[in-house]
N, C-alpha and C positions, 0 to 999 in steps of 0.2 A: 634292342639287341646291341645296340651299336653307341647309346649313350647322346647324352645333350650337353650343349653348354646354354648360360643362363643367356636367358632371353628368345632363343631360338625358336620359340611360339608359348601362345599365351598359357601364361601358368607355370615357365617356364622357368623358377624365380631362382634358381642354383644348378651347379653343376651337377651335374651325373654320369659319371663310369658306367658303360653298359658292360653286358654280358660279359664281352670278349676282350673286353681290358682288365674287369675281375677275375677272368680266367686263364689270365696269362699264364702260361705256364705248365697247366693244368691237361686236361681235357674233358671233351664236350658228348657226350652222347645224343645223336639224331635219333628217336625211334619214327619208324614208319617217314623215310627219308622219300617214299616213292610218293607222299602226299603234300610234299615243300612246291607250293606253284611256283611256274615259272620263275617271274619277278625276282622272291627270296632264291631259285637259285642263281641266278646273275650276280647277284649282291652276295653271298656263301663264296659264288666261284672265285670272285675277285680279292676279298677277306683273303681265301687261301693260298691263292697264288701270291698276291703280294705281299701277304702276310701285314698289312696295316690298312688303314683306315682313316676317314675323319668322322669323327662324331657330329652328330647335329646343329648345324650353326657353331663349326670351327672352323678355325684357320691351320690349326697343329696335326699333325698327324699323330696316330697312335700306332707302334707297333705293337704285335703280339705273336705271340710261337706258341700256337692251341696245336693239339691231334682233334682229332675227328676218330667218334665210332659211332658206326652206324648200321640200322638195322629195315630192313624193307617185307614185307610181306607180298609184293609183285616183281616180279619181273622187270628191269628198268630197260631192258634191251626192247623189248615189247612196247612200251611205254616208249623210249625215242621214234621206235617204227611208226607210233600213233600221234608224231609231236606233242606230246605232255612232259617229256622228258629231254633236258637238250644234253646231246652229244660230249660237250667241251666237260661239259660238269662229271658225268658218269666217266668220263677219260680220266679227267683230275682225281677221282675215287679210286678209279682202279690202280693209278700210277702208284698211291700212297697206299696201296692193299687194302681197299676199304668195301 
């Protein structure tokens, strides 16, 4: 998602632009955003708030200026009640009407 540079583990023989550096610009559609574990939302939340990134065994930063649309079939309010869903992320969503 987030892209490598070369070397950064094995096999890793060139660079590569992930996702959200090809998508600059652009936008991204989440379906079924209530099934992103934890972890991937930590790592989404910080992408969107700071709007950059480092790729894989960098040193450069990348920025990017994505939207996010996104789609749920639960409940995410129910889901923080049940910690599967953190707080900061569903706030960040809602702040950008999502």
């Amino acid at each position: 998602m987030l892209g490598y540079e070369k070397g950064a583990f094995i096999g890793a023989d060139g660079r590569r632009d992930g996702l959200f550096a090809r998508g600059h610009g652009g936008s991204f559609f989440f379906d079924e955003l209530s099934e992103l574990p934890l972890s991937m939302q930590v790592k989404l939340l910080r992408i969107l708030e700071e709007r950059e990134f480092y790729p894989l065994g960098s040193n450069r930063k990348v920025t990017v200026d994505v939207r996010i649309i996104a789609a749920s079939n639960r409940r995410l309010e129910q889901q923080m009640r049940d910690g599967t869903y953190r707080a900061d992320f569903y706030a960040l969503l809602r702040k950008h009407g999502l």
